[in-house]
C-alpha positions in Angstrom: 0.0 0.0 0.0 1.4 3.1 -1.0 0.1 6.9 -0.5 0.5 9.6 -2.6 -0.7 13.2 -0.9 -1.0 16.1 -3.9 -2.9 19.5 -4.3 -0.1 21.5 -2.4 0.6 25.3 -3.5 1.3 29.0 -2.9 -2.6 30.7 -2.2 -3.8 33.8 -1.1 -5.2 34.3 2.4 -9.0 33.6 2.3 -8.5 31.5 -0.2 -9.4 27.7 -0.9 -7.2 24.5 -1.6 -8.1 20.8 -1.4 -5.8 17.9 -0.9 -5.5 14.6 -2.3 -4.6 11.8 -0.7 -4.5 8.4 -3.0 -4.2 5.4 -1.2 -2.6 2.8 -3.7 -2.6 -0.8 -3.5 -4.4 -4.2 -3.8 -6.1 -6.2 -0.7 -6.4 -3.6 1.5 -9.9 -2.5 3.4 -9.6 0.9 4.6 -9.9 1.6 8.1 -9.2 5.4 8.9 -7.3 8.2 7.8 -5.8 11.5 9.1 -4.4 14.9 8.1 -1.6 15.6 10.0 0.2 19.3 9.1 3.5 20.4 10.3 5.0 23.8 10.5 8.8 24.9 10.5 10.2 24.2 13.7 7.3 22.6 15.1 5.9 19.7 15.6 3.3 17.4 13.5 -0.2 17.9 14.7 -3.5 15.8 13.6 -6.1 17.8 11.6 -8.8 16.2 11.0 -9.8 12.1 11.0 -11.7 10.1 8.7 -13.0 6.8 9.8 -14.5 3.8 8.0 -18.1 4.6 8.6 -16.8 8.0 7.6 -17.0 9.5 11.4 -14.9 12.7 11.1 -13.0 14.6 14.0 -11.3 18.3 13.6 -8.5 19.9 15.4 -10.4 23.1 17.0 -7.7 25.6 14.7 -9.5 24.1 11.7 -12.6 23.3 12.9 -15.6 25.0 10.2 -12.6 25.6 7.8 -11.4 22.4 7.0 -13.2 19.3 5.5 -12.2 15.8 5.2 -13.8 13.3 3.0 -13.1 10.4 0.8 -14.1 8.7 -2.4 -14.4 5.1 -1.7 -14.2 4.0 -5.4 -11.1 6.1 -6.0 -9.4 5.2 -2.8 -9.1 8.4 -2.2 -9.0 10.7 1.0 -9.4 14.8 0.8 -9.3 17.5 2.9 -10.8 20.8 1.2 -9.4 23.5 3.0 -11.3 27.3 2.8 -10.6 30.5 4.3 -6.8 29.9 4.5 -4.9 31.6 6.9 -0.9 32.3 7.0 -0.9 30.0 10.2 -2.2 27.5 7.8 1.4 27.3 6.5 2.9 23.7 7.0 3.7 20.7 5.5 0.7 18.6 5.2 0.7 14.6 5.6 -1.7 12.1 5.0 -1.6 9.1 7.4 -4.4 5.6 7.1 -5.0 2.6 8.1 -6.0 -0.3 6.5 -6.1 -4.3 6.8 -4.0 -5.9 4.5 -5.2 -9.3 2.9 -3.9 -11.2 5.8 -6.1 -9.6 8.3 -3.0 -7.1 9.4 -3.6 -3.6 10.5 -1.4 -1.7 9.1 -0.4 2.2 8.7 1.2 3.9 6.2 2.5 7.7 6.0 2.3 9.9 3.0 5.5 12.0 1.7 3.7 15.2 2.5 2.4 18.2 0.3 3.5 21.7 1.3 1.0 24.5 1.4 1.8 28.0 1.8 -0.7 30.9 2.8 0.4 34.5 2.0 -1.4 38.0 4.0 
C-alpha cells in the first residue's frame, strides 16, 4: 500500500485548496485516515480524521474551515481546505489505516504536500 498526498501550493489568504490523498494498493480495506500538518520548527499535529463509517474529528484551529472526506471508489481521501490563513502554512501529511489481505492492520505515511498561505 502506498500513499501519494497532492494539491499543495502557494494561495492567497481567504483562499481555498483541497488535498489529495491516493491510497494505492491491492487487498487492502480501509480503516481510517488522518491529516496531519507540520509547521517549521514545530511539531506534526492531527487535523482532522476520517474513519471507516466516515465519522470525522477536527483539530479546534481548523474546525468550520477544513473538511475531510473520501471517495471510496477512487481510494481516495481529501481534505478541502477554505478560508486559509498564514498560520495554515505547514507541510501537510496524509496518514491511514487499513487491513492488509492477511487480516494485518497496518499504517502507512504519506511523503507530505507543502501549502503556503500568504497575508
Amino acid at each position: 500500500v502506498q500513499l501519494q498526498a497532492s494539491g499543495g501550493g502557494l494561495m492567497q489568504a481567504g483562499g481555498s485548496l483541497r488535498l489529495s490523498c491516493a491510497v494505492s494498493g491491492s487487498g487492502f480495506s480501509f480503516n481510517f485516515a488522518y491529516w496531519y500538518r507540520q509547521a517549521s520548527g514545530k511539531q506534526r499535529d492531527m487535523i482532522a480524521l476520517i474513519t471507516s463509517d466516515n465519522t470525522t474529528t477536527y483539530a479546534d484551529s481548523v474546525k468550520g474551515r477544513f473538511t475531510i472526506s473520501r471517495d471510496i471508489a477512487k481510494n481516495t481521501v481529501y481534505l478541502q481546505m477554505n478560508s486559509l490563513k498564514p498560520e495554515d502554512t505547514a507541510v501537510y501529511y496524509c496518514h491511514a489505516g487499513v487491513t492488509d489481505s492477511s487480516q494485518i492492520p497496518k499504517s502507512y505515511w504519506g511523503q507530505g504536500t507543502l501549502v503556503t498561505v500568504s497575508s
